[in-house]
PDB file with SEQRES, HELIX, SHEET and CRYST1 records, atoms N, CA, C and O in Angstrom:
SEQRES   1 A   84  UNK UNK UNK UNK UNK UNK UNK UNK UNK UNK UNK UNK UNK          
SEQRES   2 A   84  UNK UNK UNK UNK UNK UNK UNK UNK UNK UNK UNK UNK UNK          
SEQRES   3 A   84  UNK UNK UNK UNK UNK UNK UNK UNK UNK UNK UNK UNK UNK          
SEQRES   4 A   84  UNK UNK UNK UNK UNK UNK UNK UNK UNK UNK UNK UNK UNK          
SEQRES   5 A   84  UNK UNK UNK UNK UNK UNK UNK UNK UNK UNK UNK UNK UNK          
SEQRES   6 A   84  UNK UNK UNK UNK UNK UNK UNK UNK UNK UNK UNK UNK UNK          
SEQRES   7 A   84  UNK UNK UNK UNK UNK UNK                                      
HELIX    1 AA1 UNK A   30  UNK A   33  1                                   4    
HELIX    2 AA2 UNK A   39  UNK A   42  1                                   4    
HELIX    3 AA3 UNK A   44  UNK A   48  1                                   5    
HELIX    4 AA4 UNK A   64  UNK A   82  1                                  19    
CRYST1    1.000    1.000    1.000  90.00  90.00  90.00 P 1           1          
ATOM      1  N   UNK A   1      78.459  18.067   7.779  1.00  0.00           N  
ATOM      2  CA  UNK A   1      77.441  17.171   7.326  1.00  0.00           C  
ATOM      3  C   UNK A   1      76.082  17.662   7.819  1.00  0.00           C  
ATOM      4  O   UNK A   1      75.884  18.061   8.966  1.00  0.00           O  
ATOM      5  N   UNK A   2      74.993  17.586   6.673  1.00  0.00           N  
ATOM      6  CA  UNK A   2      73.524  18.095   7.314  1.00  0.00           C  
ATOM      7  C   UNK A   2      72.821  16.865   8.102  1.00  0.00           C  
ATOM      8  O   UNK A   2      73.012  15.689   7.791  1.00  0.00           O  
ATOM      9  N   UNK A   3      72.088  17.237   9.032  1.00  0.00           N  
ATOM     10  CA  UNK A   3      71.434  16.532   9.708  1.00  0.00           C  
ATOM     11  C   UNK A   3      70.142  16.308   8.970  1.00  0.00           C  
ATOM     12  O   UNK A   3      69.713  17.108   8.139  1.00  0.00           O  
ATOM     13  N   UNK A   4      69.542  15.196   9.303  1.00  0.00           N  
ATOM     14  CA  UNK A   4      67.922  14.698   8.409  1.00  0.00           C  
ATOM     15  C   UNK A   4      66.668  15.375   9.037  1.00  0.00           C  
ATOM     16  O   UNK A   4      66.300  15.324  10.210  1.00  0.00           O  
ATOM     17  N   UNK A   5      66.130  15.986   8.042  1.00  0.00           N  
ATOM     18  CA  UNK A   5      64.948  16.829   9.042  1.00  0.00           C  
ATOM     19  C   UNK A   5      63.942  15.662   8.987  1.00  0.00           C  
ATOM     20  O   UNK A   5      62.826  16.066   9.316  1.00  0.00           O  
ATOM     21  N   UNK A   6      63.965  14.280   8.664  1.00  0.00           N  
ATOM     22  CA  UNK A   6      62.703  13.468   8.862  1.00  0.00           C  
ATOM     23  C   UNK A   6      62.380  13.428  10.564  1.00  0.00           C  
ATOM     24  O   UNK A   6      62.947  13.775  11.600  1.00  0.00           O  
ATOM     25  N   UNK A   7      61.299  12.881  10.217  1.00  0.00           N  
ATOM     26  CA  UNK A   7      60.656  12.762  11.572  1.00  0.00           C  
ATOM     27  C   UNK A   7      61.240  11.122  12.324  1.00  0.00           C  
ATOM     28  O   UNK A   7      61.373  10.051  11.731  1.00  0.00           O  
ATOM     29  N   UNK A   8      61.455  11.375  13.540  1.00  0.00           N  
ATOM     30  CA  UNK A   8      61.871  10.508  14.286  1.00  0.00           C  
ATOM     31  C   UNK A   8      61.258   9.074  14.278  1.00  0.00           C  
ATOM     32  O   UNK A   8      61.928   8.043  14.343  1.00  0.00           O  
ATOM     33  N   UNK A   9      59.632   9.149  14.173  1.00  0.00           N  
ATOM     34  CA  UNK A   9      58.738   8.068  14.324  1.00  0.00           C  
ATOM     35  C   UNK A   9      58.311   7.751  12.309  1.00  0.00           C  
ATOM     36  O   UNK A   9      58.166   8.567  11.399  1.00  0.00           O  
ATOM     37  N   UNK A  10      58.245   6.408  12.317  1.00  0.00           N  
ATOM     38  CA  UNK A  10      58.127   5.795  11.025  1.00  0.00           C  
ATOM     39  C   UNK A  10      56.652   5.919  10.990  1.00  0.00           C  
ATOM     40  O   UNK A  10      56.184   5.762  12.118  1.00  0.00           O  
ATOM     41  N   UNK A  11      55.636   6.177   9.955  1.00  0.00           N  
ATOM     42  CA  UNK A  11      54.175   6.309  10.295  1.00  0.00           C  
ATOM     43  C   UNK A  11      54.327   5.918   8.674  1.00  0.00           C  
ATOM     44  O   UNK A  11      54.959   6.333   7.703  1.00  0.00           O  
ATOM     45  N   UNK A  12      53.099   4.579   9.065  1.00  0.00           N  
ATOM     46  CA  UNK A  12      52.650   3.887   8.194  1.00  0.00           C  
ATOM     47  C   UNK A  12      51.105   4.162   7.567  1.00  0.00           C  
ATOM     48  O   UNK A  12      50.128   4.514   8.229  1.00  0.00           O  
ATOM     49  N   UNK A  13      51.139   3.943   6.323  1.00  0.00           N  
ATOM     50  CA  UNK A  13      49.357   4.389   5.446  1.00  0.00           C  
ATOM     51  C   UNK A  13      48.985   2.476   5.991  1.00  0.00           C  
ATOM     52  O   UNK A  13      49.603   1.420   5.853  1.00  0.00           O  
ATOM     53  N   UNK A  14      47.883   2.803   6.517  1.00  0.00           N  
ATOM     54  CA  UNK A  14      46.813   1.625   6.079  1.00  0.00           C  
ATOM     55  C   UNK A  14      45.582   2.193   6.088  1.00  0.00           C  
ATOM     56  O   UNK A  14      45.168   3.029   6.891  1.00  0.00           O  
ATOM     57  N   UNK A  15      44.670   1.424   4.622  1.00  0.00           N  
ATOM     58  CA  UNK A  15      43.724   1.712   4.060  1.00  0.00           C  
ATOM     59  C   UNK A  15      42.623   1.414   5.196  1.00  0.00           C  
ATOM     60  O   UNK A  15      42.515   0.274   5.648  1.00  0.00           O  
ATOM     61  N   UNK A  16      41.676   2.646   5.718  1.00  0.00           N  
ATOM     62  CA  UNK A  16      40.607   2.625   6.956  1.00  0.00           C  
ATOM     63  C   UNK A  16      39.516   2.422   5.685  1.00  0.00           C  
ATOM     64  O   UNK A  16      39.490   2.698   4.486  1.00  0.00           O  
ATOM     65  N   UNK A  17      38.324   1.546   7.012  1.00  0.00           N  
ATOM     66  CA  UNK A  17      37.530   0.939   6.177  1.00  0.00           C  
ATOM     67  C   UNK A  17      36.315   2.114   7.254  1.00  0.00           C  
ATOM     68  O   UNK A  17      36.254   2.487   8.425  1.00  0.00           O  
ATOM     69  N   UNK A  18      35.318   2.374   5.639  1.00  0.00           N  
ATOM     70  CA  UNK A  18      34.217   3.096   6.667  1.00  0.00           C  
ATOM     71  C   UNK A  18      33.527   2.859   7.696  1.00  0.00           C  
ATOM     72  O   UNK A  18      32.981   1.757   7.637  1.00  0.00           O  
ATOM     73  N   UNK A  19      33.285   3.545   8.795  1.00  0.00           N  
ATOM     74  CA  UNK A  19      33.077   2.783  10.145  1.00  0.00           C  
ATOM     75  C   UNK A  19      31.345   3.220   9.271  1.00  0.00           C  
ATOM     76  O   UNK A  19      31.126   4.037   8.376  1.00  0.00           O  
ATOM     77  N   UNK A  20      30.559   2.450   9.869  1.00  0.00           N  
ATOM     78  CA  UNK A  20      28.955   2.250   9.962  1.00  0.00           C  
ATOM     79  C   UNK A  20      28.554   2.487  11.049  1.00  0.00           C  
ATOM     80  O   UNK A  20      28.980   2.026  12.108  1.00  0.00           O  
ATOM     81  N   UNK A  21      27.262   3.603  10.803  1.00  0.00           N  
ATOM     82  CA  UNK A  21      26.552   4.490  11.659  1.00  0.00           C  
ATOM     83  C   UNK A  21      25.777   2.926  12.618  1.00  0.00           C  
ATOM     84  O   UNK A  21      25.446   1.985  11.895  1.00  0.00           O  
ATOM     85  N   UNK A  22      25.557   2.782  14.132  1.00  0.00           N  
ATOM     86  CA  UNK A  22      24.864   1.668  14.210  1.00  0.00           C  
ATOM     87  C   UNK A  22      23.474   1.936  13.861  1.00  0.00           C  
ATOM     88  O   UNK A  22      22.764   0.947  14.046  1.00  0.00           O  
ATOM     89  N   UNK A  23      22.652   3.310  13.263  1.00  0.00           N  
ATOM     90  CA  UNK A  23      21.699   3.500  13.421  1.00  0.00           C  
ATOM     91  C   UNK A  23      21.183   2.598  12.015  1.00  0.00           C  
ATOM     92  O   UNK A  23      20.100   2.014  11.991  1.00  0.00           O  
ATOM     93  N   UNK A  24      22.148   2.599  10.877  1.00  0.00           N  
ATOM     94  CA  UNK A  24      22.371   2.068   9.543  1.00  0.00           C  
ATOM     95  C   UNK A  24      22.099   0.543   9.260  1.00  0.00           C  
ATOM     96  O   UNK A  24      21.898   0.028   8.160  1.00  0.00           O  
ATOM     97  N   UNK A  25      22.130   0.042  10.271  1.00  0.00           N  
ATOM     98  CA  UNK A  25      22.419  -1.546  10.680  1.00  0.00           C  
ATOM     99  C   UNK A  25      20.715  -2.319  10.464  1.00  0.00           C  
ATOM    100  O   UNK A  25      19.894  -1.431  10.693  1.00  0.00           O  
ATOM    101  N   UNK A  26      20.164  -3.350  10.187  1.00  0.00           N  
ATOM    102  CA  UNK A  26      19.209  -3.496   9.932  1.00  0.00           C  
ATOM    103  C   UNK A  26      19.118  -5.158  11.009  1.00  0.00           C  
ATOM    104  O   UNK A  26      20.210  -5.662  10.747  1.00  0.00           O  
ATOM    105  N   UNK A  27      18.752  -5.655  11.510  1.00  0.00           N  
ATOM    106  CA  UNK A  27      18.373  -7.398  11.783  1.00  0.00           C  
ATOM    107  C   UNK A  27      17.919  -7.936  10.738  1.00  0.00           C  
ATOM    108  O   UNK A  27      17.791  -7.305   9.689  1.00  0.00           O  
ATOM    109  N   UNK A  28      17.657  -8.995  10.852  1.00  0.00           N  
ATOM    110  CA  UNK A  28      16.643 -10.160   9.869  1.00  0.00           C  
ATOM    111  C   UNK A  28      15.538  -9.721   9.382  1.00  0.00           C  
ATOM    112  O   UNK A  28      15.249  -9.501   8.206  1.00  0.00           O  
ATOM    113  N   UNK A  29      14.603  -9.533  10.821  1.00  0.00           N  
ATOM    114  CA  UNK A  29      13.566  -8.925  10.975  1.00  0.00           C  
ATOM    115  C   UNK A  29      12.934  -7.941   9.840  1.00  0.00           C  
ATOM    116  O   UNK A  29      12.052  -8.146   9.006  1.00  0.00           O  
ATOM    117  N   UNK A  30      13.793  -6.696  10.155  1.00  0.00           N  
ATOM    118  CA  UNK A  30      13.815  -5.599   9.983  1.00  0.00           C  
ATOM    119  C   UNK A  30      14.110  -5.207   8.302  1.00  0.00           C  
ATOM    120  O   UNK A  30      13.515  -4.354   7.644  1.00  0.00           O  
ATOM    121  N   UNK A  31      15.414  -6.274   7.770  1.00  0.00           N  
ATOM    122  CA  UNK A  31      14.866  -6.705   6.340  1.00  0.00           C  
ATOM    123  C   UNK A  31      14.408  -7.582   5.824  1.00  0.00           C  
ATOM    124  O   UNK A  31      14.713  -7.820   4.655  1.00  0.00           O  
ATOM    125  N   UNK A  32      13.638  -8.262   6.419  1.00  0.00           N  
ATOM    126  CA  UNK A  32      12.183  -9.182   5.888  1.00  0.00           C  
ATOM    127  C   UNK A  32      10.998  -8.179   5.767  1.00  0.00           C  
ATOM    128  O   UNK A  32      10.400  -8.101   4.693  1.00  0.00           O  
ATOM    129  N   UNK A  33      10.713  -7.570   6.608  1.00  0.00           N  
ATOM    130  CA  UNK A  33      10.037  -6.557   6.661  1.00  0.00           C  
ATOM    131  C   UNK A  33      10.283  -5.845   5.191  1.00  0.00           C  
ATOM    132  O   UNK A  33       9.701  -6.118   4.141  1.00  0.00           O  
ATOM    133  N   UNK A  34      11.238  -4.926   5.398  1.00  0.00           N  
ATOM    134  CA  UNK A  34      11.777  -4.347   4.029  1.00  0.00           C  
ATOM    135  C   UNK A  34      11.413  -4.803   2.405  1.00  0.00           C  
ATOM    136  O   UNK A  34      11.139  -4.190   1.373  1.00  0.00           O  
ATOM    137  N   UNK A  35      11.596  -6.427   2.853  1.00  0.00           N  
ATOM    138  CA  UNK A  35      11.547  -7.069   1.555  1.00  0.00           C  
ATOM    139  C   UNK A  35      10.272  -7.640   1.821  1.00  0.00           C  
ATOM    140  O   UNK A  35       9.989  -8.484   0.971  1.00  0.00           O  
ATOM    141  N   UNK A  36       9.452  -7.494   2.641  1.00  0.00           N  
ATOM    142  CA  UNK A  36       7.970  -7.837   2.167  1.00  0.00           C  
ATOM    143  C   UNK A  36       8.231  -9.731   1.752  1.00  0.00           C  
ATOM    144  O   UNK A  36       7.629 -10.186   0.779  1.00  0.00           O  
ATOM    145  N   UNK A  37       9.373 -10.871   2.796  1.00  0.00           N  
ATOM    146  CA  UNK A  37       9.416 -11.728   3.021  1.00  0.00           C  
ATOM    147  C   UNK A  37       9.876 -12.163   3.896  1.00  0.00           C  
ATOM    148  O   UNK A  37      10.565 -11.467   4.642  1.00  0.00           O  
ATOM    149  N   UNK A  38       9.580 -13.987   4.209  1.00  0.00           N  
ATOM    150  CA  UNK A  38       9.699 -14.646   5.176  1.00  0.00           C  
ATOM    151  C   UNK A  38      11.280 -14.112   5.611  1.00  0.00           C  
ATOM    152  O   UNK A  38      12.046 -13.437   4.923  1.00  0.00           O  
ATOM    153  N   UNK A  39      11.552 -14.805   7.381  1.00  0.00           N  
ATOM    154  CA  UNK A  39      13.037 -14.362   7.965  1.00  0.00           C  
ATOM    155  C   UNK A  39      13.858 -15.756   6.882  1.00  0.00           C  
ATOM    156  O   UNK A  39      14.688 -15.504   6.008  1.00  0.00           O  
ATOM    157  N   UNK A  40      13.469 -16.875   7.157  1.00  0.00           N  
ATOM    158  CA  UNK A  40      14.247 -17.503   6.361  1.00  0.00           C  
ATOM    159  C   UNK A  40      14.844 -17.748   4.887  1.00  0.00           C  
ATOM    160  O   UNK A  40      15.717 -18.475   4.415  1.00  0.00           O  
ATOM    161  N   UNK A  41      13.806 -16.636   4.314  1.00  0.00           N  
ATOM    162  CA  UNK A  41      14.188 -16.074   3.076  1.00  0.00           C  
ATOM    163  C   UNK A  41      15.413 -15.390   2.613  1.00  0.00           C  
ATOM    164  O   UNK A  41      16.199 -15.624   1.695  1.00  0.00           O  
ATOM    165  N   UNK A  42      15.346 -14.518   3.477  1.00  0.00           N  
ATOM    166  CA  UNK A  42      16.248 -13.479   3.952  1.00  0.00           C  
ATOM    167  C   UNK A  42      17.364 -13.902   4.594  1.00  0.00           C  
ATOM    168  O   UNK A  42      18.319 -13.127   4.534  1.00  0.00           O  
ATOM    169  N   UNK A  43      17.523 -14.998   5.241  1.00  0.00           N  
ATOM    170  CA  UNK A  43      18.259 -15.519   5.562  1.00  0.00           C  
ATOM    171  C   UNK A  43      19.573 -16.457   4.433  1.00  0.00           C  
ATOM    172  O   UNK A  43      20.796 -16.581   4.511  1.00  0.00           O  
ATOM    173  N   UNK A  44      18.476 -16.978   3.409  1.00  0.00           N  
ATOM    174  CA  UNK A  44      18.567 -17.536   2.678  1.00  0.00           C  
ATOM    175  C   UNK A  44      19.475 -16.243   1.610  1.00  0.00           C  
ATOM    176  O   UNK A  44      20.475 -16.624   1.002  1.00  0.00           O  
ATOM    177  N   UNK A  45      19.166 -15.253   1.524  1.00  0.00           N  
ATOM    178  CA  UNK A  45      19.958 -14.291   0.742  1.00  0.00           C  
ATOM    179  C   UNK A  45      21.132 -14.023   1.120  1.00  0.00           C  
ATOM    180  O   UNK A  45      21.960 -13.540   0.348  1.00  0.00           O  
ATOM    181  N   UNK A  46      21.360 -14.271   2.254  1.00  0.00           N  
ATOM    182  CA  UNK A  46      22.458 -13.680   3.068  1.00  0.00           C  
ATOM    183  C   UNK A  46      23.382 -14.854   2.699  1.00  0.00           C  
ATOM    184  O   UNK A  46      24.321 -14.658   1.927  1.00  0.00           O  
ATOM    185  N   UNK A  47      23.170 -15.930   3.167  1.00  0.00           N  
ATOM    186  CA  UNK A  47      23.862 -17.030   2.665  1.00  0.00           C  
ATOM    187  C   UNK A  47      24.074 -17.774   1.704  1.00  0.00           C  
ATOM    188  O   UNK A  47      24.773 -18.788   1.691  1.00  0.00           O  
ATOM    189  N   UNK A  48      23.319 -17.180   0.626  1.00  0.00           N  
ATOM    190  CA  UNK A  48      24.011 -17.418  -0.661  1.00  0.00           C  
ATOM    191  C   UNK A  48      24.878 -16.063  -1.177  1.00  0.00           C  
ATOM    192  O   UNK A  48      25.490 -16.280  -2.223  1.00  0.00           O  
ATOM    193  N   UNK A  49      25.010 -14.944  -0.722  1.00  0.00           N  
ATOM    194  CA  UNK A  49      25.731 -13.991  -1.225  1.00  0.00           C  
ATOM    195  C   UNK A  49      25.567 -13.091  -2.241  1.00  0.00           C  
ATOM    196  O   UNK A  49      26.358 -12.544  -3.009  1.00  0.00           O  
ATOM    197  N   UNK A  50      24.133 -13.038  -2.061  1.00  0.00           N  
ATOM    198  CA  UNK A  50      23.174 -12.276  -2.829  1.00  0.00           C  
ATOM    199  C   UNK A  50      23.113 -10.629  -2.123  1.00  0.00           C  
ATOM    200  O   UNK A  50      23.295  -9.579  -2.739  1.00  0.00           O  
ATOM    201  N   UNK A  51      22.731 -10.827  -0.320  1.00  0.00           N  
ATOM    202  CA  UNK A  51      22.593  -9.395  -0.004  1.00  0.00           C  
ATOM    203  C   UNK A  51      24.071  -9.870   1.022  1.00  0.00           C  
ATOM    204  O   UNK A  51      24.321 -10.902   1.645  1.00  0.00           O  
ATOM    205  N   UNK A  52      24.740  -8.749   0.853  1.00  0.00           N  
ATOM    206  CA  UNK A  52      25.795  -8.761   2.223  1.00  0.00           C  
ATOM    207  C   UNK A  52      25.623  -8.311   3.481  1.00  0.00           C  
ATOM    208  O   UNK A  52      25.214  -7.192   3.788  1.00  0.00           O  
ATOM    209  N   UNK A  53      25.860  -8.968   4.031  1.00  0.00           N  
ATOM    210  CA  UNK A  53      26.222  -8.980   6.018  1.00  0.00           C  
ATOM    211  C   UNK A  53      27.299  -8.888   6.949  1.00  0.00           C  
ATOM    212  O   UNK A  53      28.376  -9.451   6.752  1.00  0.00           O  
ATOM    213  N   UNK A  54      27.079  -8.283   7.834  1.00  0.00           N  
ATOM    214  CA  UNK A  54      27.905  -8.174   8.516  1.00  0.00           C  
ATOM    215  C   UNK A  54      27.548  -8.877  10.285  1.00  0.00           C  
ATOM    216  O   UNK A  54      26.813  -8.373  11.134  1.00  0.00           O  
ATOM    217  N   UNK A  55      28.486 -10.356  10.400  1.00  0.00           N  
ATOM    218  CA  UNK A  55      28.220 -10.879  11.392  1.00  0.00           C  
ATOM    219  C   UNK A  55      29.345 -10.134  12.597  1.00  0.00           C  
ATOM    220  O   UNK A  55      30.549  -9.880  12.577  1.00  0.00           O  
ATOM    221  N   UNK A  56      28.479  -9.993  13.391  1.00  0.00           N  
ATOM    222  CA  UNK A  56      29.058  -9.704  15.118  1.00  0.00           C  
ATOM    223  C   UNK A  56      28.518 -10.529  16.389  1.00  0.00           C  
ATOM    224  O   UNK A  56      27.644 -10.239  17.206  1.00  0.00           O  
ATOM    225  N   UNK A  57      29.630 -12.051  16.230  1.00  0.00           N  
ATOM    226  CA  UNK A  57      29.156 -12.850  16.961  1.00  0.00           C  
ATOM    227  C   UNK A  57      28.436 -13.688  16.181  1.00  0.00           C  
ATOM    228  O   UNK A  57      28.684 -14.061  15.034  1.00  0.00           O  
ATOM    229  N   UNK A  58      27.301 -14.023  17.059  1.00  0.00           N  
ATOM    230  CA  UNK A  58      26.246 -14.357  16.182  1.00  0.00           C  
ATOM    231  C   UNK A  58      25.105 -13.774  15.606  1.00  0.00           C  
ATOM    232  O   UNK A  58      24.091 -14.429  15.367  1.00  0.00           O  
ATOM    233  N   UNK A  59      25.227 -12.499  15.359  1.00  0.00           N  
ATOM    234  CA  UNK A  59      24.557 -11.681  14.791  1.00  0.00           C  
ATOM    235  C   UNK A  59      24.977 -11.376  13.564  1.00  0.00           C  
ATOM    236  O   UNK A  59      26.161 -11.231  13.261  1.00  0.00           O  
ATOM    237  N   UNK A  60      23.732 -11.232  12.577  1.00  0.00           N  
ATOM    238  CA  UNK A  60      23.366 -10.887  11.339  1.00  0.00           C  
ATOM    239  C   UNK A  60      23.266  -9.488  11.715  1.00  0.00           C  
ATOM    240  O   UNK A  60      22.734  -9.278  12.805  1.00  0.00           O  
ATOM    241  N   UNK A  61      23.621  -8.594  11.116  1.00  0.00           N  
ATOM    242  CA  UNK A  61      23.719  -7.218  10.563  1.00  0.00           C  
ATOM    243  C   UNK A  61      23.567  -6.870   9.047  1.00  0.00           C  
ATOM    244  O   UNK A  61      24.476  -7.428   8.433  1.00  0.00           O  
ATOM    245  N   UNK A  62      22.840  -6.232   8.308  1.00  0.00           N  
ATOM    246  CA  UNK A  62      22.826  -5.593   7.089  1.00  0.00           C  
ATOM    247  C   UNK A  62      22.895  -4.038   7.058  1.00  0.00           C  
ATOM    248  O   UNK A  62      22.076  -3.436   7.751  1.00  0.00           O  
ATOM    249  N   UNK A  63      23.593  -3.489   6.486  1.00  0.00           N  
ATOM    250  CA  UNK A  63      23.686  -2.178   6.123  1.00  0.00           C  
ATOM    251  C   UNK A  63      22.033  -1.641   5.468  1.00  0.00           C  
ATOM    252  O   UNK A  63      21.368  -2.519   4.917  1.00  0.00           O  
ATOM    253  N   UNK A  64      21.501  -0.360   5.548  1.00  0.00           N  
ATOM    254  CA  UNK A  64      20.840   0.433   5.031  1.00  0.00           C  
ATOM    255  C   UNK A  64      21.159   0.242   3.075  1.00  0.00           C  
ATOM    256  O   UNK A  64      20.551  -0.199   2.101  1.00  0.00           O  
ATOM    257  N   UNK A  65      22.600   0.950   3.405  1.00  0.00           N  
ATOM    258  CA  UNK A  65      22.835   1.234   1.993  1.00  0.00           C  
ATOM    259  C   UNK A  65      22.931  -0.129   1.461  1.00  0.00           C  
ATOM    260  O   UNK A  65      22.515   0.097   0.324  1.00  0.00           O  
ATOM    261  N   UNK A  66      23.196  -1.429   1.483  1.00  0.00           N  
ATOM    262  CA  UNK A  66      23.733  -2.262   0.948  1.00  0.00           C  
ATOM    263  C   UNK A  66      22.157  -3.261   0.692  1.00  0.00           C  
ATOM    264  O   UNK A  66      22.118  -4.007  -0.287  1.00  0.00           O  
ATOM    265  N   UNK A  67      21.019  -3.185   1.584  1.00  0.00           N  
ATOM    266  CA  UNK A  67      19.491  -3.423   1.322  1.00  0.00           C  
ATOM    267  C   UNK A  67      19.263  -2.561   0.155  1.00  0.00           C  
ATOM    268  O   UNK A  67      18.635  -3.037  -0.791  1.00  0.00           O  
ATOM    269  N   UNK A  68      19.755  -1.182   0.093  1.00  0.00           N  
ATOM    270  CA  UNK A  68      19.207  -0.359  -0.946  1.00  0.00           C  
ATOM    271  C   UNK A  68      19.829  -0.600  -2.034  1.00  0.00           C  
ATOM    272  O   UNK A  68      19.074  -0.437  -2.993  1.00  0.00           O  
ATOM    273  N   UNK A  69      21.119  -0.991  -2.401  1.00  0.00           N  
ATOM    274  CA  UNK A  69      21.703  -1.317  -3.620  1.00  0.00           C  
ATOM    275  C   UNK A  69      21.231  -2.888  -4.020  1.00  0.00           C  
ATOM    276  O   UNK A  69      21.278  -2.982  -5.246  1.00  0.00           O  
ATOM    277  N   UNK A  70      20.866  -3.936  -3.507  1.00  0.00           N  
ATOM    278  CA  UNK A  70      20.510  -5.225  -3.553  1.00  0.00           C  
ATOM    279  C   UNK A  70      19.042  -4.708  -4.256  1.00  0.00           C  
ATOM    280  O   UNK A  70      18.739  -5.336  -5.271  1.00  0.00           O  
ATOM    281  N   UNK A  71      18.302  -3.869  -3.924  1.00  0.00           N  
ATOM    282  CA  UNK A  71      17.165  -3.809  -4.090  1.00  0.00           C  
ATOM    283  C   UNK A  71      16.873  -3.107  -5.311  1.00  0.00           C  
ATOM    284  O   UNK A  71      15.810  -3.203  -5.924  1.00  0.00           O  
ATOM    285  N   UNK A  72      18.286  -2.087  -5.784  1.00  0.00           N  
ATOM    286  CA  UNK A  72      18.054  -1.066  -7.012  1.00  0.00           C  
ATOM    287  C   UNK A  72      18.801  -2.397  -8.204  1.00  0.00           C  
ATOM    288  O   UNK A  72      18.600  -2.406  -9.419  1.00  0.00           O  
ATOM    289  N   UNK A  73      19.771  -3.548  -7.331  1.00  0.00           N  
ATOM    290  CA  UNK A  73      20.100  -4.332  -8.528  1.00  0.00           C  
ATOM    291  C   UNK A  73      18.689  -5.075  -9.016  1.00  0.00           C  
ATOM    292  O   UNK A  73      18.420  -5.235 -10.207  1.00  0.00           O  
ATOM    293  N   UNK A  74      18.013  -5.412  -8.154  1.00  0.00           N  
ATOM    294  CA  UNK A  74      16.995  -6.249  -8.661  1.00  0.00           C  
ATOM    295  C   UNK A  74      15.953  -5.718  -9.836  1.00  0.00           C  
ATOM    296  O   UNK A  74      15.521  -6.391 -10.773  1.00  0.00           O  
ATOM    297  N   UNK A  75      15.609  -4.048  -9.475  1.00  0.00           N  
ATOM    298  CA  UNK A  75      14.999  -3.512 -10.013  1.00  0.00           C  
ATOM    299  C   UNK A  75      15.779  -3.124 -11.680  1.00  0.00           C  
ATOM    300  O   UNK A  75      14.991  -2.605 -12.471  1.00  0.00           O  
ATOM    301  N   UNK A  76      16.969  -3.310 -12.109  1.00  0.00           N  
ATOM    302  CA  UNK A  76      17.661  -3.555 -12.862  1.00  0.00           C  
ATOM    303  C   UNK A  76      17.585  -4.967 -13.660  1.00  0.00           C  
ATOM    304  O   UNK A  76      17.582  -4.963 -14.891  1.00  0.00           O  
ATOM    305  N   UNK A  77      17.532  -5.990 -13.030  1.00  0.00           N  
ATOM    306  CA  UNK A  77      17.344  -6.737 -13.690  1.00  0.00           C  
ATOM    307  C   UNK A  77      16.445  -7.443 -14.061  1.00  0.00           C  
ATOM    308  O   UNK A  77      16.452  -8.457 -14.759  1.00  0.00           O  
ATOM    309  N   UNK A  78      15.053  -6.479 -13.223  1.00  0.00           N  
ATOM    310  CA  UNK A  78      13.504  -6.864 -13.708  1.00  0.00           C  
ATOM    311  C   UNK A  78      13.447  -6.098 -15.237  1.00  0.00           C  
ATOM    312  O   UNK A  78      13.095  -6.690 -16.258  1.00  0.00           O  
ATOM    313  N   UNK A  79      13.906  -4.517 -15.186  1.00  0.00           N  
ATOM    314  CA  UNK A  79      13.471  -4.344 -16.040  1.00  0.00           C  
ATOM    315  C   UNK A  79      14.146  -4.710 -17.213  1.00  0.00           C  
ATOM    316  O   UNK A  79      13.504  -4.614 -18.259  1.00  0.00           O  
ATOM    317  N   UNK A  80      15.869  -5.302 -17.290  1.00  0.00           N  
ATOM    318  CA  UNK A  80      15.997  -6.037 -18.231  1.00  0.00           C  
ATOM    319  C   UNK A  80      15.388  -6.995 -18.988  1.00  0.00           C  
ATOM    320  O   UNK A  80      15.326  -7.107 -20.213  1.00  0.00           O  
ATOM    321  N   UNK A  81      14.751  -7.969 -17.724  1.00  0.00           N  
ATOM    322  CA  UNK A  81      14.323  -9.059 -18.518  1.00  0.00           C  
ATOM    323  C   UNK A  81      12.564  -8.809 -19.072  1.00  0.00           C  
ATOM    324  O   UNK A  81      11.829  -9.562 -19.712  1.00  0.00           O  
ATOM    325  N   UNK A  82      12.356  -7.615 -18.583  1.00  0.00           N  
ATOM    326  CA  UNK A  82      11.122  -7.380 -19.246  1.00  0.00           C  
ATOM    327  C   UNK A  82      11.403  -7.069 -21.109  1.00  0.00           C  
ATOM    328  O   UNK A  82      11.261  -7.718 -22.145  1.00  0.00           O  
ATOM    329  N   UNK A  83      11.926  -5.525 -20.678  1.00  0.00           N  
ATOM    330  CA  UNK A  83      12.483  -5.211 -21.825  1.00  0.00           C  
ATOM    331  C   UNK A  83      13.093  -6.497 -23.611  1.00  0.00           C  
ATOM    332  O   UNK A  83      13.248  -6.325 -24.820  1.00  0.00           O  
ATOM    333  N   UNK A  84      13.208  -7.580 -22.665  1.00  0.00           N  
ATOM    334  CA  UNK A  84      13.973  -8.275 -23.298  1.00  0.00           C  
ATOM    335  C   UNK A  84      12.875  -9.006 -24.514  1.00  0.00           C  
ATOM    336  O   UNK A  84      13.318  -9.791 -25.352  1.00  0.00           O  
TER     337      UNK A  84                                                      
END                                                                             
């Protein structure tokens, strides 16, 4: 009888999520600034689910890239409704 050449240890796939540079990370602040508005504005985006966040604790975090895609959608749907 042949013996099983598998490997001894069972090794499982789970899907890794991209780790984020902390340099990438933005405060409130930092995109109010960005967006050229008030913190509670911005605040106000976050919690309706307009720009996404990432809380640690009680900290607000925003991604770089994810200010920049919020910001290329908008510019999308200005010039739709111009166009229109």
């Amino acid at each position: 009888m042949a013996k099983s050449t598998a490997p001894a240890t069972k090794t499982t796939s789970t899907p890794r999520q991209q780790v984020v540079d902390p340099g990438e990370l933005l405060d409130i602040m930092e995109v109010a600034e960005r967006l050229h508005c008030g913190r509670t504005f911005a605040y106000q985006l976050i919690s309706s689910g307009a720009l996404p966040a990432i809380k640690m604790g009680r900290l607000l975090r925003v991604t770089e890239a994810d200010l920049i895609a919020f910001i290329d959608q908008l510019r999308h749907e200005s010039t739709w409704l111009i166009a229109s």
